[in-house]
N, C-alpha and C positions, 0 to 999 in steps of 0.2 A: 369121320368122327374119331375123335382121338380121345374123349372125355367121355366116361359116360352119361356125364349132366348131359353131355349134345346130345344121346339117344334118348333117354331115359327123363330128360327134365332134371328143375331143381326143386332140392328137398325143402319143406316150409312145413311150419307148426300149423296145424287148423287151428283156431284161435276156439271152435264151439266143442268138439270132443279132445284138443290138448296132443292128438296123435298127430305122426308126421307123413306128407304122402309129398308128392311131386305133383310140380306145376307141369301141366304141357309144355314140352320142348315148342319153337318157334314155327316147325313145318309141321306138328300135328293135328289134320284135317279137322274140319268142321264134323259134326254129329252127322248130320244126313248126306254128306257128300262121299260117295266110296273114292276109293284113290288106288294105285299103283303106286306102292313103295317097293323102290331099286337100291337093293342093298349091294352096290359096288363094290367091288372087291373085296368078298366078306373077308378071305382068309389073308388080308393082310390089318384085320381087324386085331386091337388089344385082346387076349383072353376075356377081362372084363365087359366088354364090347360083345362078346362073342354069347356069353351067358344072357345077355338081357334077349339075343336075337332067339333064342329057342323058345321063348313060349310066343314071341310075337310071331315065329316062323309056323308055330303048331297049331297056337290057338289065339292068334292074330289079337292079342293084348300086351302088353307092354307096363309096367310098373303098375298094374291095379286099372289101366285105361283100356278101353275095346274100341279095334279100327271101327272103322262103319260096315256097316254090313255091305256088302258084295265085295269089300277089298281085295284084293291079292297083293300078295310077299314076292316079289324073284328077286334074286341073291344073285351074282355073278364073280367068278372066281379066274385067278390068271393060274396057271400051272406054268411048272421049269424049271431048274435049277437056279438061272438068274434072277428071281424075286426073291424077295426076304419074306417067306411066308410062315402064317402060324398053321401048326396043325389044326386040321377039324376033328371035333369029338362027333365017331360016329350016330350018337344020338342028333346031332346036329344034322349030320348029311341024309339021316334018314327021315327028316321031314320034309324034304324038297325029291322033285319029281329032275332026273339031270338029265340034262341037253348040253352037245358039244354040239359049235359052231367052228368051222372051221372055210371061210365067205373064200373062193376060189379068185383068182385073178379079174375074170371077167366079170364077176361079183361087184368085186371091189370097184371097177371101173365103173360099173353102172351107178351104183353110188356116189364116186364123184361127179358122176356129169349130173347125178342130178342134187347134188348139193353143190354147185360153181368149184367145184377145185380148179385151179388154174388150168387152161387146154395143153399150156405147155409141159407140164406134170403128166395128164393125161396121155400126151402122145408121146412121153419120154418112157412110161412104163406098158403102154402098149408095144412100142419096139424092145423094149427091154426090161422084161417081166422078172426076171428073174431078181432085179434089184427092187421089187416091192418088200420084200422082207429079207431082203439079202444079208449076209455074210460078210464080213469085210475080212478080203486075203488075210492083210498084213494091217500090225498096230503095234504100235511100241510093245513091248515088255512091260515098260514102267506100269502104261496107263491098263494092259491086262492084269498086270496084279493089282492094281487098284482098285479095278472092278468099272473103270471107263475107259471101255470101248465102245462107241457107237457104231450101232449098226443102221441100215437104213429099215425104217417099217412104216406102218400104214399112216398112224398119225402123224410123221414127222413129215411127211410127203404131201399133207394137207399145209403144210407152213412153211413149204420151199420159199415160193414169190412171196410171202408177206416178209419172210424173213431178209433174199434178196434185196427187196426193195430196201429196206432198212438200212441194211448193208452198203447199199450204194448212196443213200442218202447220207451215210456217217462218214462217208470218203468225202463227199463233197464237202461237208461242215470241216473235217479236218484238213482238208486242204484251201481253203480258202484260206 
């Protein structure tokens, strides 16, 4: 969410008391259905962004709205030098309970076999594990001070063969 209308709704005049409050945003649950709201990468949220998330984090309302009863909040954050991240105001991190995940190789494998990642993916980082979140030796200069360099990691290893395939399909189109 990039806007706080996404989080927060849009502002409107009530037309019976003349003040203004916000419409529900498009994914805010029904009254009696509790939910799971996944605040995804809070800290590369706007500042703005970031204010509306402390009382929803605390006391689980949002612009003058109340989740439904039994909801829960988890937030999930990237760390590192290579994200473009905002700070968190420690009033913010102190309403969340933290957990670091850090899913091992064998982890990770069992997740692909049982979400289909390719078998050949699979048996490329079972022999050679070390490139699931590998390093890449050597990269231009240029594209290190750009700030692109790819390295190989989890996601990207889920989109080898879809991407291959594409790949070898764009050869055929262009050579024909």
């Amino acid at each position: 969410m990039s806007d706080p209308g996404d989080l927060l709704g849009l502002m409107h005049k009530d037309e019976i008391t003349g003040r203004s409050l916000f419409l529900p945003p498009y994914w805010w649950p029904h009254p009696e259905e509790p939910i799971v709201l996944f605040l995804d990468e809070v800290n590369r949220a706007r500042p703005e962004i970031l204010q509306a998330v402390h009382d929803l984090a605390l006391n689980k309302t949002l612009a003058g709205k109340q989740l439904p009863a039994g909801s829960i909040v988890i937030a999930a954050v990237n760390e590192g030098e290579e994200y473009q991240l905002t700070e968190l105001d420690p009033a913010l991190v102190s309403r969340f309970n933290l957990y670091e995940f850090s899913p091992s190789v064998e982890e990770w494998l069992l997740w692909a076999n049982e979400h289909d990642v390719d078998a050949r993916v699979i048996r490329f980082i079972q022999k050679q594990n070390h490139y699931l979140d590998g390093e890449t030796a050597r990269a231009d200069e240029a594209l290190r001070l750009a700030g692109l360099v790819k390295t190989p990691d989890r996601r990207a290893w889920v989109k080898v063969p879809i991407l291959s395939s594409r790949m070898s399909h764009s050869r055929r189109c262009i050579s024909n």
